[in-house]
N, C-alpha and C positions, 0 to 999 in steps of 0.2 A: 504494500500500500504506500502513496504518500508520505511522507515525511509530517506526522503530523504540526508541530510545527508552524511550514511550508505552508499546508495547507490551510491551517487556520488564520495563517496569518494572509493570505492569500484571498479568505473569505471574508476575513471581519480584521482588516489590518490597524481600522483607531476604535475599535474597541478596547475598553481597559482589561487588561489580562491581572495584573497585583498589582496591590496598594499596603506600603507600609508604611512607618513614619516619616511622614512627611515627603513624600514618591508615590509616584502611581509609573505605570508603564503600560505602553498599549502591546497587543500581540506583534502588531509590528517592530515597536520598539525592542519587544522583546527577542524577535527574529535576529535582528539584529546584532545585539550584544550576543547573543548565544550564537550568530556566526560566526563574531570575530573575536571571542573566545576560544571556538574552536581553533580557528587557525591560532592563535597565541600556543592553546596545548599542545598543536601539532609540531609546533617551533620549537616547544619542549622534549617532542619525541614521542607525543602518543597518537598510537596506532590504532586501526581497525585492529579488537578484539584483545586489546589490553585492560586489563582491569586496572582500576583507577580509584585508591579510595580517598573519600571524602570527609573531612573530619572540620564541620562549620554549623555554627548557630544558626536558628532561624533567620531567613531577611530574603530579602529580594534576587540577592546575590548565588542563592543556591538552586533557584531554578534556571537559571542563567547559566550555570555549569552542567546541572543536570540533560538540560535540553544539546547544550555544546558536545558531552561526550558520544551523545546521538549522532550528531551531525558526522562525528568520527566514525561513528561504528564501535565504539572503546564501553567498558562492561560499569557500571555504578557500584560502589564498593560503599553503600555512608557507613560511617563511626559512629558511635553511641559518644556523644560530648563526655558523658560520663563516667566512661570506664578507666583504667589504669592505667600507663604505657603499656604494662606488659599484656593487659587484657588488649587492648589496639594492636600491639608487635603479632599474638597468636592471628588475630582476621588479616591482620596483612598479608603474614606468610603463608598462612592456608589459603587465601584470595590469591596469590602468585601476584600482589600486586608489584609493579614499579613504580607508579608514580601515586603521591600523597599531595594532594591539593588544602589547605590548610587555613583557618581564619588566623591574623596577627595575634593572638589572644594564647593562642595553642603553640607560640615561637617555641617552648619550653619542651613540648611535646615534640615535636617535630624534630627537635633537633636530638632529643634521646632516640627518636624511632628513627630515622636518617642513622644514627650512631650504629644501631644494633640491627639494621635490617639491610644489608649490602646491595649495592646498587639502588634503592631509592631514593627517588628524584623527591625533592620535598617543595611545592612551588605554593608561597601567598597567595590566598584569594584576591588580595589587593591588588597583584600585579597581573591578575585576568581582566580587570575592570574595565581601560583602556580600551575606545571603542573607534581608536586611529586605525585606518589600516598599518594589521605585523607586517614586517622586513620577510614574510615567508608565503608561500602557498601552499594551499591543501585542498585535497578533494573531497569534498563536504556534503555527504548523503543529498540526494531529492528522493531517494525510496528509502520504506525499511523494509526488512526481511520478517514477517510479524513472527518468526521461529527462534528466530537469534535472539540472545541471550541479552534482555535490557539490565539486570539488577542482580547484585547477591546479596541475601539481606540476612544479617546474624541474628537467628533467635536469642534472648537472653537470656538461654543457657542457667538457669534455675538450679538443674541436675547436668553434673560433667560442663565439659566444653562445648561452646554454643557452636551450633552446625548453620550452613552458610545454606539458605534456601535461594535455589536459582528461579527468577522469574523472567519469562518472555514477555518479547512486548505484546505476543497475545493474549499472557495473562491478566497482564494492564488493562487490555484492551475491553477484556471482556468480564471483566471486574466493574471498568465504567461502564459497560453498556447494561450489565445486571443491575447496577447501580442505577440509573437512571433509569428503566425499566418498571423499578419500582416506587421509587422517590418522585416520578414525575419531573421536569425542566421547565420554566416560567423567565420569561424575560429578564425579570427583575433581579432571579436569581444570583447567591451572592456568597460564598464559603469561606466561612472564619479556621486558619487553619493557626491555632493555641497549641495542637499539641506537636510534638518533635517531625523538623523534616526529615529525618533518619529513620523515624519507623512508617511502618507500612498505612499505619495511619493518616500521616502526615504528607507523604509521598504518594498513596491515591488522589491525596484531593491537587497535587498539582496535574497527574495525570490526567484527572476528570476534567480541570479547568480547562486544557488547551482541545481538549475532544469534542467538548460542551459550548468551549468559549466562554465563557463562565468566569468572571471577576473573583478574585482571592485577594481574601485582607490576610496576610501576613504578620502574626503576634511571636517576638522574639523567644520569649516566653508567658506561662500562663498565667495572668494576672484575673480574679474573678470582675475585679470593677470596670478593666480596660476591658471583658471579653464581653459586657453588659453594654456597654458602652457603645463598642463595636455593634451591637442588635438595636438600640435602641437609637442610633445617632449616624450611625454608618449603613447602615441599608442593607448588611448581614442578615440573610434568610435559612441559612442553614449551617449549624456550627456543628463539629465534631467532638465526644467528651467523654469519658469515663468518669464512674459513680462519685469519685472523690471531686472534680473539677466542677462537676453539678452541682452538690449539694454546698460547695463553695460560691458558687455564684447566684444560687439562690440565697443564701444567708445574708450576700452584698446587695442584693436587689429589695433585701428587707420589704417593706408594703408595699412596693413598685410593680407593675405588671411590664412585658414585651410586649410591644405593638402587634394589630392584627398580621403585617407582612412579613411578622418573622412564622415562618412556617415546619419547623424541624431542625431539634434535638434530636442527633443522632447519637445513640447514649450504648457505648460497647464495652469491652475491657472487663467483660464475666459478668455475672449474675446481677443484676440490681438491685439491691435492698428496696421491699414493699414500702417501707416509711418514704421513702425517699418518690418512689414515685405518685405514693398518694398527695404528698408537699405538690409534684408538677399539678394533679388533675386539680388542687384545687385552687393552683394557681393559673389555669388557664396554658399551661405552658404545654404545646406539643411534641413529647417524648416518643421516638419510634427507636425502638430498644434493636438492637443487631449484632448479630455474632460472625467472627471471621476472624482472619489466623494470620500471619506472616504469607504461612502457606498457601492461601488461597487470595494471595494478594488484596485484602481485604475483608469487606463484606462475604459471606455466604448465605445468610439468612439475614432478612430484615421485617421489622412489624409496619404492614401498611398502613397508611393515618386510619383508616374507617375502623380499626379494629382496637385501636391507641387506648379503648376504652374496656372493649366486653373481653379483652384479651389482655389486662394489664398483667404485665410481668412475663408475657414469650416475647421471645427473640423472632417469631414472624415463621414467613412461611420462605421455602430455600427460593433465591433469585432465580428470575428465568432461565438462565443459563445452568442454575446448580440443583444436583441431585441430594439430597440427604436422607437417611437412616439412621436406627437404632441397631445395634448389634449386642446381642450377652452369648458370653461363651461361643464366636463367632459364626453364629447364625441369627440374621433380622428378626427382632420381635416385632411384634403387634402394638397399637397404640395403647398407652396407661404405661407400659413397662420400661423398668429404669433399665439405659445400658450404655454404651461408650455412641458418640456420635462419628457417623463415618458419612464426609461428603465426596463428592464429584463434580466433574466441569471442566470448561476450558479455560477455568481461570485456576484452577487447582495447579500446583510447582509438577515439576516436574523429577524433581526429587531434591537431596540435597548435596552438594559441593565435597565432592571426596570421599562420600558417608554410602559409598553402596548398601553394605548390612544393614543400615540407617534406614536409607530409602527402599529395601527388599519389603520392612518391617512393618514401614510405617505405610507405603502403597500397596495394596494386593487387589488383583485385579480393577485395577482404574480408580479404585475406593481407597480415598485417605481417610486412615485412623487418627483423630485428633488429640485420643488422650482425654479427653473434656468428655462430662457425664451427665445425660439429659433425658427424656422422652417426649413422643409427642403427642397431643390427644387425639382426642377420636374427627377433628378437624384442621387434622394437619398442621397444627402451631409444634413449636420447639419451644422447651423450654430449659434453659442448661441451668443445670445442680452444680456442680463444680467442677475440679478438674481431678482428673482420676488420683493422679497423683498428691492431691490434698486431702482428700477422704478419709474421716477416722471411722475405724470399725473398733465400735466400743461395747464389748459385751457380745458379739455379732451381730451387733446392729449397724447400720450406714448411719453415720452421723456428716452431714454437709457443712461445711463451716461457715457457706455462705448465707443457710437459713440461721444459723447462731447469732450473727453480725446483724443481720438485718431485726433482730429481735432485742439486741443489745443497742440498734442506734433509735430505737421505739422508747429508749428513756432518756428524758427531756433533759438530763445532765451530761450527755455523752456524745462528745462531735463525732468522736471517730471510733471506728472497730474494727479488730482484726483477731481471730481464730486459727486454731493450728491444734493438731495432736502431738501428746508426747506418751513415751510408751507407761505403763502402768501393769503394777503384777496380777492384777486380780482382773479388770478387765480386757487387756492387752492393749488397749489406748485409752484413753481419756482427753473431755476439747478442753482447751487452756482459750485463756481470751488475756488481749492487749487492748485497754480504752484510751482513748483521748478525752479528758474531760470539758467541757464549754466553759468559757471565762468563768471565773467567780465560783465554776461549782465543786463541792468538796465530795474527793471520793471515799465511798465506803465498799469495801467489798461484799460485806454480808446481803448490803443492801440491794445491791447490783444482782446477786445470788438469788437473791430472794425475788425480785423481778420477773429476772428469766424462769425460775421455776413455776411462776404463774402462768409462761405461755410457751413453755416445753415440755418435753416429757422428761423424765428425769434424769436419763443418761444422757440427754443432750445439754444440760445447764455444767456450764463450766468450770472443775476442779479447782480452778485458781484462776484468778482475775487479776491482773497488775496492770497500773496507771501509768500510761509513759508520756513524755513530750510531743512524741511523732510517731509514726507507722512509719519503718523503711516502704519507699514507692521506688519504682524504677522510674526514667525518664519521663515513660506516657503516666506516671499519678496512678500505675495497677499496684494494687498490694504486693509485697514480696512476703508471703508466707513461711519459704525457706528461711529465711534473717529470722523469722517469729523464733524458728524452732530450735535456730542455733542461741539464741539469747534463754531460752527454757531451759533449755537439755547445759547449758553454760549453770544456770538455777539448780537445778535439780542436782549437778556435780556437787556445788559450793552448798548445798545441805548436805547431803552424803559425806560430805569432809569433816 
């Protein structure tokens, strides 16, 4: 096909494509700098089919590269801002990258990864910016190949070392057109993109805007008043968010409603606590809950507006393009019955980056196994329990951590929650809980105890309850449960002692 791009900018070239602080760009403009970017990297040495990683904050500046390594035919490698050198040195070397493209910010990084990682080229994002014609030439895509390999994008690696999911551009592709498929497209249309351009989150909604044409406002990071702001003042109709970013910018918007044309809350990143969605319905706020993975370059299932309501708390029904199931003990159950969720499509990876075993595993017959634990009812909603891997079996019973949280943030003193099991002799787990408590309020454990027992069954109200500062989040604001467990089982040593 087209160069997307090319083309869009071809169709609607003074249309605004991003708006950040204080910058707007059209797709033209934006054709532009992302041509003569490219040739700039090509004057650096990158080739058709070099992996290229990228290690830069949110801004205007990274879809400009993004779209430039296109134009090369060169592979998208982003960085987690937030990881370690030595977490960045492993995606490097497993990415076979040479060249690291890098914000001023990250000079420190760069120059330890440049040290330990021979032969990479380590090049400022500053010094791509220049939109002179380069001292060089290059031969600058007008097609893509929609097979060829757009992105490797690191899972974060929870358990062991994070595996590099490769994504084509027709898994892009057809991620946006399931996407919009469902969600519907309107003139006015307008995507608040708060969470990281390095996750898959972040990195659909630039793909979506140039396919869509489609204006993106650009947030460096997530601020709840600036992303309020952004909806009520900037003409933002659809923001992207997980449970913690929500219930944060509900909090900021206090007695405030969003204007009729803000039209969807796209609310993913696991299970959504009931309190938290009852707060939208009765704030009028349009919540369309949806689930999807790295691996499936996005969305897989999403909740249509019509059902926002007699279907609070599924994840929707699978996008046009995507197949889903229930699997126990690998054979499809029927609806009502809990079991691992397994989707399909042509937006699904194609496996992962040097992980054969990996990918044998995790693909079996066209069907990815997600890990993640749900059912669906008797009219096809999904609705995901957790992820397999966080599941306490207490007594042998299934205990989900996320119905625990969602029942622990139903009291009026407790911003945040987070659940995890630790092991126990008598019923081989037991759920532990970690609160955030709201300004001013004092925590009491029994009391908290004694709550949850009013709206659980018994083996589900949690063992021990500690007050902390913060919940470890990854970049996108998802819980990191793993941190919970290593801080308990760290607990439970220093008693033992």
């Amino acid at each position: 096909m087209r160069h997307w791009l090319e083309k869009r900018a071809a169709l609607t070239p003074q249309r605004i494509a991003l708006i950040g602080t204080g910058e707007r760009m059209t797709f033209g403009e934006l054709r532009e700098q992302a041509r003569a970017c490219a040739v700039r990297l090509a004057a650096w040495g990158v080739a058709g089919g070099d992996r290229v990683a990228v290690l830069c904050r949110n801004g205007l500046h990274v879809p400009v590269i993004i779209h430039a390594l296109s134009y090369l035919g060169a592979v998208l490698v982003p960085l987690n801002t937030r990881l370690t050198v030595y977490e960045m040195a492993y995606q490097i070397r497993d990415a076979e990258c040479r060249t690291l493209i890098y914000d001023p910010e990250f000079e420190s990084f760069a120059a330890h990864l440049g040290e330990r990682e021979t032969g990479l080229t380590c090049i400022r994002s500053d010094e791509l910016r220049n939109i002179e014609p380069a001292p060089h030439s290059a031969h600058l895509k007008e097609e893509l190949d929609e097979h060829a390999l757009h992105s490797i994008m690191y899972t974060s690696g929870t358990t062991g070392q994070p595996k590099g999911v490769l994504l084509s551009y027709h898994n892009h592709w057809a991620s946006a057109i399931g996407s919009v498929l469902n969600l519907g497209l309107i003139e006015r249309d307008c995507w608040l993109a708060a969470v990281p351009l390095f996750h898959i989150s972040g990195l659909s909604i630039l793909m979506r805007s140039v396919i869509y044409g489609m204006p993106v406002v650009v947030h460096e990071r997530f601020d709840p008043v600036e992303a309020n702001r952004a909806i009520c003042e900037q003409g933002v109709t659809i923001v992207s968010v997980v449970s913690n970013m929500l219930q944060r910018m509900i909090d900021a918007l206090e007695d405030g409603r969003y204007p009729a044309s803000f039209r969807c809350m796209l609310l993913g990143g696991g299970p959504a606590p009931l309190p938290l969605l009852e707060q939208c319905r009765a704030k009028g706020i349009p919540v369309m809950q949806t689930y999807g993975m790295t691996e499936t370059a996005s969305q897989v299932a999403t909740l249509p507006a019509e059902y926002m309501m007699s279907k609070l708390g599924s994840a929707g029904k699978p996008l046009f393009v995507c197949e889903l199931r229930i699997v126990r003990d690998g054979e499809p159950v029927p609806p009502g019955i809990e079991g691992e969720i397994e989707v399909r499509g042509p937006n699904v990876t194609s496996g992962y980056l040097n992980r054969p075993e990996a990918t044998a595993a995790a693909l079996r017959d066209g069907w990815l196994a997600t890990g993640d634990l749900g059912y669906v009812d008797e009219d096809g909603f999904l609705y995901v329990l957790d992820r397999r891997q966080d599941l306490i079996i207490s007594g042998g019973e299934n205990v989900y951590p996320a119905e625990i949280e969602a029942v622990l943030l139903r009291h009026p003193a407790i911003a945040e929650a987070g659940v995890t099991g630790v092991p126990d002799a008598v019923w081989g787990q037991v759920p532990v809980a970690f609160v955030v408590m709201r300004e001013g309020a004092e925590f009491s454990e029994q009391k908290i105890r004694d709550f949850c027992a009013r709206l659980l069954a018994r083996y589900k109200v949690p063992a021990k309850i500690r007050a902390v500062d913060s919940l470890p989040r990854n970049a996108s604001n998802k819980l990191l449960r793993s941190e919970l467990r290593k801080l308990l089982l760290e607990d439970y040593s220093a008693d033992e002692d």
